[in-house]
C-alpha positions in Angstrom: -35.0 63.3 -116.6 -32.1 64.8 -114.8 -28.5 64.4 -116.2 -25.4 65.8 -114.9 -21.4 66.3 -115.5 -18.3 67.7 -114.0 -20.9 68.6 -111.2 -19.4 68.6 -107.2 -18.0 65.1 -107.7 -19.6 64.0 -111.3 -17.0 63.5 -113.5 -17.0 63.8 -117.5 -19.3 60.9 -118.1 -22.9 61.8 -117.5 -24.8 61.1 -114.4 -28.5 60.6 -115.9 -31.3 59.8 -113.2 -34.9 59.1 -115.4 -37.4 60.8 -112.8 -40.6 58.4 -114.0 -38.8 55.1 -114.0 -40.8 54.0 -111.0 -43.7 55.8 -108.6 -41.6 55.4 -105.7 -37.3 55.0 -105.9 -34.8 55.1 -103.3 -32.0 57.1 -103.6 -28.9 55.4 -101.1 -24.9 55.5 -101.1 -22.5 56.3 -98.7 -21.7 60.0 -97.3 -20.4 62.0 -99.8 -21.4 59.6 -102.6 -23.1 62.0 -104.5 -26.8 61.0 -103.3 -27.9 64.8 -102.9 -25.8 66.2 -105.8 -29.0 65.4 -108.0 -31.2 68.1 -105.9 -28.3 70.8 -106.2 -28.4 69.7 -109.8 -31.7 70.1 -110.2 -32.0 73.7 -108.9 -29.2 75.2 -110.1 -30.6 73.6 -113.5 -33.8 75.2 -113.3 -33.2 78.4 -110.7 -29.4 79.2 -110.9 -28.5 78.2 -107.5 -28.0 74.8 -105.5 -30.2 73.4 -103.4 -27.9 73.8 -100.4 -25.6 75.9 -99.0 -22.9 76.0 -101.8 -21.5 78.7 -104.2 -22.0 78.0 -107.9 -18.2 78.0 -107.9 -18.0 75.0 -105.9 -20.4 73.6 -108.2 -17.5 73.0 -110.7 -15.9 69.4 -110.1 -12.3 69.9 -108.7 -10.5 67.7 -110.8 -11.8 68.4 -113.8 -12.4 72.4 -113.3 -14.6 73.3 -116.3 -17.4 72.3 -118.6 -19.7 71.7 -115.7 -23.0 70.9 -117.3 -26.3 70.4 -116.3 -29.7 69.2 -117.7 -33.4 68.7 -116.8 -36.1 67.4 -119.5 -39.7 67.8 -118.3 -43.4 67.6 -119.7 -46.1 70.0 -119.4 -49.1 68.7 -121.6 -47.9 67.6 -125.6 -45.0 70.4 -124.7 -40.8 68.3 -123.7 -39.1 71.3 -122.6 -34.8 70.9 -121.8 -33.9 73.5 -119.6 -29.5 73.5 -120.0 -27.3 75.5 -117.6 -23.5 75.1 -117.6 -20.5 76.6 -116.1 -17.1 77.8 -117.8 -18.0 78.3 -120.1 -21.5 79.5 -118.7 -24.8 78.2 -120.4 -28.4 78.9 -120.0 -30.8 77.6 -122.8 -34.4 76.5 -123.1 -35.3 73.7 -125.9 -39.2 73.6 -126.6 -39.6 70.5 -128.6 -36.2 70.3 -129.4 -36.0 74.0 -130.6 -33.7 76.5 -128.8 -35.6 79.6 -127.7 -35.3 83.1 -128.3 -31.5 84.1 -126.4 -32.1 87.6 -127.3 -33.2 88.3 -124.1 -31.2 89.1 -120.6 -30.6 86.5 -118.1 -32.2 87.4 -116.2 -35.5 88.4 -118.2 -34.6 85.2 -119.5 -34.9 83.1 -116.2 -38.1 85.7 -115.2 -39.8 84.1 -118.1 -38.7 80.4 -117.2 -40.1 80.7 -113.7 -43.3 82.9 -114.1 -44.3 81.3 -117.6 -43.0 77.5 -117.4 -42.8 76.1 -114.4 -44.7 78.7 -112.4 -42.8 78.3 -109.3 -39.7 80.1 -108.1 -37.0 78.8 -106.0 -38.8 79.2 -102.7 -42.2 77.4 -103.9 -40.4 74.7 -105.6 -38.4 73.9 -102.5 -41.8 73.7 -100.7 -43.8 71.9 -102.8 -41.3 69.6 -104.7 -38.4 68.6 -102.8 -38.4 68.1 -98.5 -34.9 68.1 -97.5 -33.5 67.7 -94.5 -29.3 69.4 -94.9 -30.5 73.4 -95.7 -34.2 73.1 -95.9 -36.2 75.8 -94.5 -39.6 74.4 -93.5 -42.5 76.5 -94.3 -43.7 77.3 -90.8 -40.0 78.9 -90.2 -40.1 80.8 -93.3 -40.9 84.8 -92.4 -44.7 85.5 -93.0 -44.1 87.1 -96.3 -41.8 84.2 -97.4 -45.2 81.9 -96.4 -47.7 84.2 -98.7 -45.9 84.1 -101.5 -45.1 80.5 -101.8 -49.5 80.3 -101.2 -49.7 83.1 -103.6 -47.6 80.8 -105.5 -50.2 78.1 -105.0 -53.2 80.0 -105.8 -52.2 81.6 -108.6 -53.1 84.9 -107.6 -49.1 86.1 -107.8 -50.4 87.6 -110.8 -52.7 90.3 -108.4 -49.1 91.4 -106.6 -47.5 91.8 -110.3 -51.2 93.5 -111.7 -50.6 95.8 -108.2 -46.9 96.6 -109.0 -48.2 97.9 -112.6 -51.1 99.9 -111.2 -48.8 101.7 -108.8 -46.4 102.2 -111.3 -49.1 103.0 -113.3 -50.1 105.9 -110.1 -46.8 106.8 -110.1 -46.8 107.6 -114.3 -50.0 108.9 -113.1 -49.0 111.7 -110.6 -45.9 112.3 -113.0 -48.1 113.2 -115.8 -50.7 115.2 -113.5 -47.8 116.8 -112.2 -46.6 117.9 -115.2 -50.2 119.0 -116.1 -50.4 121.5 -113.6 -47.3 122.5 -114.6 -48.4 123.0 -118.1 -51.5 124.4 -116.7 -49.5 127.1 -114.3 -47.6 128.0 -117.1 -49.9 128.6 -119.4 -51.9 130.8 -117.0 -48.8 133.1 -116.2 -48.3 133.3 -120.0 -52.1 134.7 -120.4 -51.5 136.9 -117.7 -48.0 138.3 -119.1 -49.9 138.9 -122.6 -52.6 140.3 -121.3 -50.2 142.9 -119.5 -48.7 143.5 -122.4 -52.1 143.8 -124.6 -53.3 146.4 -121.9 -49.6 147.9 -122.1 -49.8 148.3 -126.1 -53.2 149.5 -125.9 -51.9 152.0 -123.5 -49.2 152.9 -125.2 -51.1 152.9 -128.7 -53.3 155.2 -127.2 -51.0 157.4 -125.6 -48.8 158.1 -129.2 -51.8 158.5 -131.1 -53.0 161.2 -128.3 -49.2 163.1 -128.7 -48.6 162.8 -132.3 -52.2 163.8 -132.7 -51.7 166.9 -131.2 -48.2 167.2 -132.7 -49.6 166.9 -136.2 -52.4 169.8 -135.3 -50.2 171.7 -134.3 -47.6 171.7 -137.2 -51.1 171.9 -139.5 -51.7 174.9 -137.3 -48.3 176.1 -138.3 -48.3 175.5 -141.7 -51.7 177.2 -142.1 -50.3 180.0 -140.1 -47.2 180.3 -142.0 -49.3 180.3 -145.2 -51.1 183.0 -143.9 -48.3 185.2 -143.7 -47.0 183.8 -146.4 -50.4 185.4 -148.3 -50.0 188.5 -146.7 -46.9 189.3 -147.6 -47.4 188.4 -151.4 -50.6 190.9 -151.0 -48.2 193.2 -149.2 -45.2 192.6 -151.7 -47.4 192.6 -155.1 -48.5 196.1 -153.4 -44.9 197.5 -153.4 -44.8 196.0 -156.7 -47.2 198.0 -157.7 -45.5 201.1 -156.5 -42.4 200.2 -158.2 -44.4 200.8 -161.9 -42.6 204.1 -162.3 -39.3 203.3 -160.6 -37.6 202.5 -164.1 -39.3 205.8 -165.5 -38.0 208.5 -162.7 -34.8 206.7 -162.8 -34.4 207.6 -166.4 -36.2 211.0 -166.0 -33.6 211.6 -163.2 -30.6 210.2 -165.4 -31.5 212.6 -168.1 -32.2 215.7 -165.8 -29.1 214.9 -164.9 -27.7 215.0 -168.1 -29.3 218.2 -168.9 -27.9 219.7 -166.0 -24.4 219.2 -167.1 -25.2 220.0 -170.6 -26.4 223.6 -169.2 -24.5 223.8 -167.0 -21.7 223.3 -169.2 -22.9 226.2 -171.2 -23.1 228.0 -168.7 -19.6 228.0 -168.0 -18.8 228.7 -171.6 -20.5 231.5 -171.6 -19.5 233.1 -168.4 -15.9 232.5 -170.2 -17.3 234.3 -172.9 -18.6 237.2 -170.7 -15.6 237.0 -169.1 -13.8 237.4 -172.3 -15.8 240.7 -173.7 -15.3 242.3 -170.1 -11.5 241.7 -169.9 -10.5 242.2 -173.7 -11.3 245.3 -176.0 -9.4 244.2 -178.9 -9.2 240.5 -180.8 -6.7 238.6 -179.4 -6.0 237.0 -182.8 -5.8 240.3 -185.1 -5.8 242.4 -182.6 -8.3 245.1 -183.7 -10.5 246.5 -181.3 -13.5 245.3 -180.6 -16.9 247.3 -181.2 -17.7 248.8 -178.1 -21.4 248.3 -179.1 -20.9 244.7 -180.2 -19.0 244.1 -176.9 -22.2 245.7 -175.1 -24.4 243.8 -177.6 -22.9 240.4 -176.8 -22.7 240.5 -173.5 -26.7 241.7 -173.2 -27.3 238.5 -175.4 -24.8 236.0 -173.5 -26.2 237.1 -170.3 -30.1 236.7 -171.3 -29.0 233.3 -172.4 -26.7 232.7 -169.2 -29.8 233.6 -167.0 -31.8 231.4 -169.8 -29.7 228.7 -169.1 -29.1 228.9 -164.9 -32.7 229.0 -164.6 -33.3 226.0 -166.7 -30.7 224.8 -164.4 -32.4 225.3 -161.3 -35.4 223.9 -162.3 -33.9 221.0 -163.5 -31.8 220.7 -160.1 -35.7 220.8 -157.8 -36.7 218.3 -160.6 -33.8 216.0 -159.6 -33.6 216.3 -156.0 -37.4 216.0 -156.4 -36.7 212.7 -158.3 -33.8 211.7 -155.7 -36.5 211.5 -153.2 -39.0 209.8 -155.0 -35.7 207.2 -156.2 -34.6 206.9 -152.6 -38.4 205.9 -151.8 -38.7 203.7 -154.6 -35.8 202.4 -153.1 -36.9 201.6 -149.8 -39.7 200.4 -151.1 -37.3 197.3 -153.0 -35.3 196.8 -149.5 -39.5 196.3 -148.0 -39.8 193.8 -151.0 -36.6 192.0 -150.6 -37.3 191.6 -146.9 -40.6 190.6 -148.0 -39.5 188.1 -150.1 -36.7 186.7 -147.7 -39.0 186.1 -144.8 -41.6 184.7 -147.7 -38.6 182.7 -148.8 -38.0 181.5 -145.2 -41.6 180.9 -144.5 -41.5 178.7 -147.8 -38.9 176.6 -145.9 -40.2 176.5 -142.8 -43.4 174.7 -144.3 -41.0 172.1 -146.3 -39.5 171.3 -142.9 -43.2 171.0 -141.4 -44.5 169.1 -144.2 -41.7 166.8 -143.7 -42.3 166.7 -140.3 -46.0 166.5 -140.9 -45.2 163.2 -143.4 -43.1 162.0 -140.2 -46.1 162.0 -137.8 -48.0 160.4 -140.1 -45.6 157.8 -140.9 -45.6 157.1 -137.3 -48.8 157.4 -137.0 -50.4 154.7 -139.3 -47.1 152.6 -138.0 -48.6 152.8 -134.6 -51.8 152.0 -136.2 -50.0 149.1 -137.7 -49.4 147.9 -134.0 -53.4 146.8 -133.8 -52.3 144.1 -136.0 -49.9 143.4 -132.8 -52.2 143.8 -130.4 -54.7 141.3 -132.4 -51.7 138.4 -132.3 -51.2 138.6 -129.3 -55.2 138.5 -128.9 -55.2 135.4 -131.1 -51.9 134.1 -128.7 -53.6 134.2 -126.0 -56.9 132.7 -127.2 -54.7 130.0 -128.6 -53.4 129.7 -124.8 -56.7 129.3 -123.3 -57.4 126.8 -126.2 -54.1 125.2 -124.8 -55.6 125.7 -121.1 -58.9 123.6 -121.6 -57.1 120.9 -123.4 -54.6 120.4 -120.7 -57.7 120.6 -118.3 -59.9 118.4 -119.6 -56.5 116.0 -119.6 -56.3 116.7 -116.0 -60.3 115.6 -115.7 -59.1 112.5 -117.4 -56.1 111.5 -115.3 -57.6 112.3 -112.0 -60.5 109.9 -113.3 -57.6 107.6 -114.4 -56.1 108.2 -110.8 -59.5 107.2 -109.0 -59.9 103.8 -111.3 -56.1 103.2 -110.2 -56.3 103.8 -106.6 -59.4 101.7 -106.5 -57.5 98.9 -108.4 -55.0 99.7 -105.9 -56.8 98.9 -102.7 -58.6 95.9 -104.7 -54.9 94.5 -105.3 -53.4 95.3 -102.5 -52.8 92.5 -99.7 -55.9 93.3 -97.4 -58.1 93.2 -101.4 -59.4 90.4 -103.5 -55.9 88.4 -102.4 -57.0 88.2 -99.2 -60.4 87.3 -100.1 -59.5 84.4 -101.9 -57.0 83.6 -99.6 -59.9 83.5 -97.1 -61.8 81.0 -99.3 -59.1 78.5 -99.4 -57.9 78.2 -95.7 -60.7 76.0 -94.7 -59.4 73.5 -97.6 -56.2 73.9 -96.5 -56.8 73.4 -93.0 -58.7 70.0 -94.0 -56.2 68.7 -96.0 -53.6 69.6 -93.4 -55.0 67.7 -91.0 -56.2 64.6 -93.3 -52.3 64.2 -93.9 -51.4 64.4 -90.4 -53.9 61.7 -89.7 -52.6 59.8 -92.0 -49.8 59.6 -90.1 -51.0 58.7 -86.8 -50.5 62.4 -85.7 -54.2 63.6 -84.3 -53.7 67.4 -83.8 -56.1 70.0 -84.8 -54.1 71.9 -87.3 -55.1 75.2 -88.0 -53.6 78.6 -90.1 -55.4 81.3 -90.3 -55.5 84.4 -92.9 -51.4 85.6 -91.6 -50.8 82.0 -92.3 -49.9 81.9 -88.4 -50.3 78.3 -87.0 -52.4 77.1 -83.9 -52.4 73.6 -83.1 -54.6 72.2 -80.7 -54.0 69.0 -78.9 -57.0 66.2 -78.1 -57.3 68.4 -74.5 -57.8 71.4 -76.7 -54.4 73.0 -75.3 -52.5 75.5 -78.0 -49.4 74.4 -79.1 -46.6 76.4 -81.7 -45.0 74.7 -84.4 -41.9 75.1 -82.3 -43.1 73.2 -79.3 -43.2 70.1 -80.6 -40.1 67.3 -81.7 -38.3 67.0 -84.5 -40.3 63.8 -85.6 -43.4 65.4 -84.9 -42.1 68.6 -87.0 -41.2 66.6 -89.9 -44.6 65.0 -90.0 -46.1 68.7 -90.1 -44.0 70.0 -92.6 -44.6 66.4 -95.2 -48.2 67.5 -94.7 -47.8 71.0 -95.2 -46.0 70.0 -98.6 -48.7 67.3 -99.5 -51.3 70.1 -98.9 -49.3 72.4 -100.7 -49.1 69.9 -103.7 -53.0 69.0 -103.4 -53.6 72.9 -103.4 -51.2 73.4 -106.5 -53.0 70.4 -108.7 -56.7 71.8 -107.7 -56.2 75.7 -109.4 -54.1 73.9 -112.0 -51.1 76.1 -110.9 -48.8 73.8 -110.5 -49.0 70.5 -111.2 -45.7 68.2 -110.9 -45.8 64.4 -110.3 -42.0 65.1 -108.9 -41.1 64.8 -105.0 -38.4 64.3 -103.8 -37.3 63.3 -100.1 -34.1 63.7 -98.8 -33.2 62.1 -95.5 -36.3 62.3 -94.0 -35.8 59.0 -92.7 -33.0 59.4 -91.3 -32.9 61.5 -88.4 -36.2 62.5 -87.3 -38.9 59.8 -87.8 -39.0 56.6 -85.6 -39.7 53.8 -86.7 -43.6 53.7 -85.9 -43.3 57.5 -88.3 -40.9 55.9 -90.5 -44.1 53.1 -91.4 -46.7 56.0 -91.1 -44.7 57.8 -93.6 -44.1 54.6 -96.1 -47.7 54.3 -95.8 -48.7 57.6 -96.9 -45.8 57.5 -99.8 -47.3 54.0 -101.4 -50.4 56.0 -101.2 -49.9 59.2 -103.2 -47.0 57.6 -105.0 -50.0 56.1 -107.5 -49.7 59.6 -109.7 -46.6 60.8 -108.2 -42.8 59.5 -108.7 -41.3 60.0 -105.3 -37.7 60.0 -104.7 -36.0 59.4 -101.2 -32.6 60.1 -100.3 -31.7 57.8 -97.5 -28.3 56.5 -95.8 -30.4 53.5 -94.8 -30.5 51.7 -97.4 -30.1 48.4 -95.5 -33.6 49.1 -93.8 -35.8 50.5 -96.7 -34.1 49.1 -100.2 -37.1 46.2 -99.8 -40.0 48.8 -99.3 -39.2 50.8 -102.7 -40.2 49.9 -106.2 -36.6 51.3 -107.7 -33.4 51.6 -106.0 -30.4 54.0 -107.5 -27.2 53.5 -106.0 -24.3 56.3 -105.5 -20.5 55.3 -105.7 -18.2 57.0 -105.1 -14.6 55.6 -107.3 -11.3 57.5 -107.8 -13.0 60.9 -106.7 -15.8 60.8 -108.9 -19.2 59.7 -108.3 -21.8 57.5 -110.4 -24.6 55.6 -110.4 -23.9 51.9 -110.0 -25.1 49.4 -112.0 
């Protein structure tokens, strides 16, 4: 069933046309009655877009300017589907058993899955294999040769190879994306190898070369160390020597203090008693009493003061060779404490110099066993780039899978492809539909040898075997082709179980092209298939066919609107 409102010249009463009332129903009313608004109905219902040549803006009804509203109802087995579509405000719902489907979806994913998964036709198809129209019909031997495959892929049902082809290219294409990348991967992880293993040959290198220098730097400051110790011993020897020397420093020091004492004790008599001498040879009396003074005590005295002066000046001079003998021995004993002191300062000095090398000697070694701490480096970066190669023969056995994957697809490819298994079964089918072709035309008193071959190109051979075009021959003689191009189409359709609609509808076929021996030929051949089929025909003569049809619908056309009279 087909019902309409506020469609082209539907008003807001709906138009409702039952498409299995009869097997066979004539469709007449005057021009612009509304006779072929039920095709644009139809399509736009079921494909978004009129049958003709109208804009889905025109479709709203002029007067009444919104709410334009359309509905189809249709079986496919035990499953009542309503398709609904309607304009301001804009509709598009599926019913399956009187349950609205899921509206999540897009539009247009939403009219993808009407087409490919419900009716399994899309606009083009259905317009060749349900409906033969005469106003904006293209025939199917005028449609370009890709148009004419895919309303036969259509047909056989082998749409589904072009669609399995699109997803194995884009399955190629995800393909060489992912191999790309691969090798990118692959590349990289190569020059990351190659850098590490620079720089593992570098460390090494570089390992090698401070270990060689601080090496040799820490002999050497052991060599000075030991070398400095040396001298360090040597001096002590030489120093503990002096030492040695210096037993009797503290004793001539004191001998030579008290010679020197002596010597001014002695000395000191000496002078008194040169005063005193001096005394008995200058006075002959006392100075105090004045008496004079014994010639022979003054003789006596001065014998006895000048024994004891010569006593005395010779004790002196022995005790002055003792001194200066001491003085010498002081002032080497002397020299020998500056050798000492020197000693001691450069052993002092030497003592510090060997701090300052041990510390340099901790230093080296610091650095050295900090080097040696590098090998742990050198092992990561070992471990790095075994983890890399790991990384390398993954990605490569990845790039063994996906150029195995890419093999499978391109063969898939070329099996899918046009030319492939399409083709093939395509191949299989053209001798049926040549036969069935030509069993139609027959059937209409039209005895050509009808043939298409694998392009779906047509030759057509007359009784004298001369080649004929689909464009060299009349209008009449054209429309006869193109009803059995669409019965063939239909037969073809029911036999893979592709498509299998007891729906055709004919508009105006009788009108213009088909004489009157065509116009019985034709009535003929629709009381024939019209036994599991309900054919509608649009017709402006009504006059001349209303007797030859089981059903007859009526358009009116009243104040503006149209309707189906009762």
């Amino acid at each position: 069933m087909i019902r309409y409102k506020n469609f082209l010249s539907s008003g807001n009463v709906w138009t409702e046309i039952k498409l299995n009332e009869a097997s066979n129903t004539l469709v007449i009313g005057d021009n612009g009655a509304g006779k072929s608004t039920m095709l644009d109905a139809l399509c736009f219902t079921l494909f978004n877009k009129p049958f003709r040549s109208i804009t889905k803006k025109q479709l709203i009804n002029s007067v009444n300017q919104s709410k334009t509203l359309a509905e189809v109802v249709f079986r496919i087995g035990s499953q009542i589907y309503t398709v609904r579509r309607g304009i301001k405000p804009n509709i598009f719902e599926i019913e399956l058993n009187g349950k609205l489907q899921n509206q999540d979806a897009a539009v247009r994913d939403y009219q993808d899955y009407l087409e490919s998964s419900i009716l399994k036709l899309n606009f083009t198809s259905f317009t060749q294999i349900v409906i033969l129209g005469s106003s904006t019909f293209v025939p199917f031997m005028q449609l370009p040769a890709m148009k004419r495959r895919e309303i036969i892929e259509d047909l056989l049902d082998i749409k589904i190879f072009s669609i399995m082809n699109v997803l194995v290219k884009e399955k190629i294409s995800s393909n060489r994306e992912r191999l790309n990348d691969i090798n990118r991967e692959i590349d990289s992880i190569k020059d990351k190898i190659k850098v590490r293993k620079i720089l593992i040959d570098k460390m090494k290198e570089d390992k090698q070369s401070f270990e060689k220098d601080y090496k040799q730097k820490l002999s050497d400051t052991e060599k000075q160390i030991q070398e400095h110790n040396a001298s360090i011993e040597k001096l002590q020897i030489e120093t503990n020597s002096k030492n040695e020397l210096l037993i009797n420093w503290e004793e001539t020091k004191d001998k030579f203090n008290s010679l020197k004492d002596f010597s001014k004790t002695f000395r000191a008599k000496v002078n008194r008693i040169s005063k005193e001498i001096e005394f008995y040879e200058t006075n002959e009396e006392c100075p105090t009493c004045h008496q004079e003074i014994d010639k022979n005590f003054i003789e006596e005295k001065m014998k006895d003061l000048t024994v004891t002066k010569s006593r005395n000046e010779s004790a002196i001079d022995e005790a002055k060779k003792q001194i200066e003998a001491l003085a010498k021995e002081l002032e080497t004993f002397a020299h020998i404490q500056e050798e000492i002191v020197k000693c001691n300062t450069e052993i002092s000095k030497l003592n510090s110099d060997i701090s300052a090398l041990n510390r340099y000697k901790s230093t080296l070694l610091s650095n050295l066993e900090e080097n040696s701490s590098k090998q742990s480096d050198v092992e990561t970066e070992k471990a790095t780039v075994k983890e890399l190669a790991t990384q390398g023969m993954d990605r490569e056995e990845k790039k063994k899978s996906l150029l195995s994957e890419r093999s499978t697809l391109s063969y898939c490819s070329d099996l899918l492809r046009d030319s492939g298994v399409k083709t093939r079964i395509i191949k299989q089918y053209i001798p049926i539909m040549n036969k069935l072709i030509n069993k139609y035309l027959a059937s209409m008193d039209f005895f050509v040898d009808f043939e298409i071959d694998e392009e779906f190109n047509e030759t057509i051979r007359s009784r004298h075997r001369d080649s004929f075009k689909y464009a060299s021959f009349s209008e009449g003689e054209k429309m006869r082709i193109d009803l059995a191009l669409l019965l063939t189409w239909r037969s073809i359709a029911k036999m893979k179980n592709s498509t299998n609609t007891n729906l055709l509808i004919l508009d105006e076929v009788f009108d213009a092209s088909l004489d009157s021996n065509g116009c019985e030929d034709f009535l003929k051949l629709l009381h024939d298939i019209g036994k599991d089929t309900n054919v509608f025909t649009i017709s402006h003569k009504g006059d001349v066919l209303q007797d030859k049809f089981e059903n007859v619908i009526r358009f009116v056309k009243e104040r503006n609107f149209s309707r189906v009279a009762a």
